[in-house]
C-alpha positions in Angstrom: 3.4 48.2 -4.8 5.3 45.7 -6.8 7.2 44.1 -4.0 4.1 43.2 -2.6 2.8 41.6 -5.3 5.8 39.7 -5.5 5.9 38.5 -2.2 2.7 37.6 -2.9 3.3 35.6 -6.0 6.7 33.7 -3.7 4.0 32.5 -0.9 1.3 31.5 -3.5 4.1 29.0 -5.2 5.7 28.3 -1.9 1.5 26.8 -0.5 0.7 25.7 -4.5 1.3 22.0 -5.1 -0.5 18.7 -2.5 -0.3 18.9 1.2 -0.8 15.9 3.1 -3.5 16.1 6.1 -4.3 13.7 8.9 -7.8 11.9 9.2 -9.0 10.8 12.6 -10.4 7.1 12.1 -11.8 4.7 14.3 -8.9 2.6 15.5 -9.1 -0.6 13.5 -11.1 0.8 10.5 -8.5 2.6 9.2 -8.3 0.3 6.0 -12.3 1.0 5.3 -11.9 4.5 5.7 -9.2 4.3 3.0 -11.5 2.4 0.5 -14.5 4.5 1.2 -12.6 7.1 0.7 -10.7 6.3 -2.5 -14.1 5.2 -3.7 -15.5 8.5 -3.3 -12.7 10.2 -4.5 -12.5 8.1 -7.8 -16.7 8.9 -8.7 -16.4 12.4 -7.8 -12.9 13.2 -9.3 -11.5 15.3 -6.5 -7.9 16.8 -6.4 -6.6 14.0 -3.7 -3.4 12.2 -5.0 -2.9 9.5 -2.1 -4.5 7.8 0.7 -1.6 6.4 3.2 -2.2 4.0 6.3 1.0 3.2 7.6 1.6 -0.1 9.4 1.2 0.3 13.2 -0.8 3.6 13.4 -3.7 3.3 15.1 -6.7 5.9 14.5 -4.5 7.9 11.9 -4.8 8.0 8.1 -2.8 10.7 5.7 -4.4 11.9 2.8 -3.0 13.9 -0.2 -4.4 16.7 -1.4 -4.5 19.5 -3.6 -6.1 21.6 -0.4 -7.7 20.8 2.7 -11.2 21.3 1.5 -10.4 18.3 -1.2 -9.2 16.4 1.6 -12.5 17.0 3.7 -14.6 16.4 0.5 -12.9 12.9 0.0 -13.8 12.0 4.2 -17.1 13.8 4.4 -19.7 10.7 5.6 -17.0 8.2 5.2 -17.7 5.5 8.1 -15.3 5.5 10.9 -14.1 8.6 9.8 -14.0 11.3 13.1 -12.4 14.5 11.7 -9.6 15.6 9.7 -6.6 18.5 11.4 -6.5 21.0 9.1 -2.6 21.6 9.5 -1.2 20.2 6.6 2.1 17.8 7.3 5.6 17.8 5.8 6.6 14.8 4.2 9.6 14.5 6.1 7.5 14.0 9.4 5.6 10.9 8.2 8.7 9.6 5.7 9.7 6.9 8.3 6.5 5.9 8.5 6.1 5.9 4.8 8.2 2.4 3.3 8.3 2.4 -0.5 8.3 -1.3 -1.6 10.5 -2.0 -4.4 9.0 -5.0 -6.4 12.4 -7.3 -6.6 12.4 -9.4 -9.4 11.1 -12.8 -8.7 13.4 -15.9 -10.3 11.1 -18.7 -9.7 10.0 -20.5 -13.4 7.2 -23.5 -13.6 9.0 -26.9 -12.9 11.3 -25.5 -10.7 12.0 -27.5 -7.3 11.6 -25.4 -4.5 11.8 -26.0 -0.1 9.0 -24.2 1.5 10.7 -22.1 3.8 7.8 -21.3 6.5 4.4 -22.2 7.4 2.8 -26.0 7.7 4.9 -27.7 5.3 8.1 -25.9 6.2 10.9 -27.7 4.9 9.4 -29.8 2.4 10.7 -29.8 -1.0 7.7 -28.8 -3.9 7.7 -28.5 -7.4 6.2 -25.4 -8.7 3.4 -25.9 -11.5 2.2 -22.2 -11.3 3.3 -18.6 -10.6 1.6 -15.7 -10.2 3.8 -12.7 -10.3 1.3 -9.9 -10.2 -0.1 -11.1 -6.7 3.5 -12.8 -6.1 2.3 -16.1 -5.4 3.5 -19.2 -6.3 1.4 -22.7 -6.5 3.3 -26.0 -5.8 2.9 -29.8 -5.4 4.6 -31.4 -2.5 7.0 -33.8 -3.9 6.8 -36.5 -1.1 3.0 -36.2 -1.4 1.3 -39.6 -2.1 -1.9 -37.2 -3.8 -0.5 -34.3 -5.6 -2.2 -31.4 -4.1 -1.6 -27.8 -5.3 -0.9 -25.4 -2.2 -0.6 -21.7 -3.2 2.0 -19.9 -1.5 3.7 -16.2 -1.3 6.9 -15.8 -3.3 8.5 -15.2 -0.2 7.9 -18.4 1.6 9.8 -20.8 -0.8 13.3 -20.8 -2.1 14.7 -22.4 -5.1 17.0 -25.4 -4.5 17.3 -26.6 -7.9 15.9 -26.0 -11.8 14.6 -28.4 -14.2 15.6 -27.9 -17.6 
């Protein structure tokens, strides 16, 4: 009687924490299904930890649940939203997939003179008058400019080539 119940307990623990689940999405909505989702997940407080889209999956989301039917709760009369597989994944089958950004420290300070490194005015050298770090953008003036205009730019589209101090 007591092994059972301890064999019990072992596959309770071994199911217990999040499982992640597939939704099938129209292809192209994916990103609304994920807001409409995360939406509905943050008024109704339901036991979903993550909504993934990875980069080049068409008509596939993963969500991150406590259980399947908080996954289903989370899609239920989302748009676009066609169904979700109820066979939970492993993280190991969708971990290339997955790519954790790892903010790198930007080294770019007002006054700086930079050479925009892509885009329109590739090549020209700008002088920074504003950064933005939390969307990691970066507003500059072309120096050769007659009008000074401020263009707003990603972080990684400029490099420094030298600081004012």
């Amino acid at each position: 009687m007591e092994e059972q119940s301890n064999s019990e307990i072992k596959t309770e623990t071994k199911d217990a924490g999040p499982k992640i689940f597939s939704v099938r999405t129209t292809a192209g909505r994916e990103e609304q299904v994920v807001g409409f989702a995360s939406e509905i997940v943050k008024k109704k407080g339901y036991d979903v930890y993550s909504l993934i889209h990875p980069n080049g999956m068409k008509g596939y989301i993963f969500i991150e649940a406590g259980s399947l039917e908080a996954a289903e709760e989370a899609v239920r009369g989302v748009p676009y939203a066609k169904g979700i597989i109820p066979m939970p994944i492993r993280f190991d089958e969708i971990e290339h997939m997955v790519q954790i950004e790892k903010k790198q420290e930007v080294n770019i300070k007002i006054g700086d003179i930079v050479e925009i490194i892509s885009g329109p005015f590739q090549r020209e050298q700008a002088k920074v008058i504003r950064t933005d770090l939390n969307k990691e953008d970066v507003v500059v003036e072309l120096i050769n400019a007659a009008v000074p205009i401020p263009i707003t730019l990603k972080v990684d589209n400029v490099k420094v080539v030298r600081r004012e101090e």
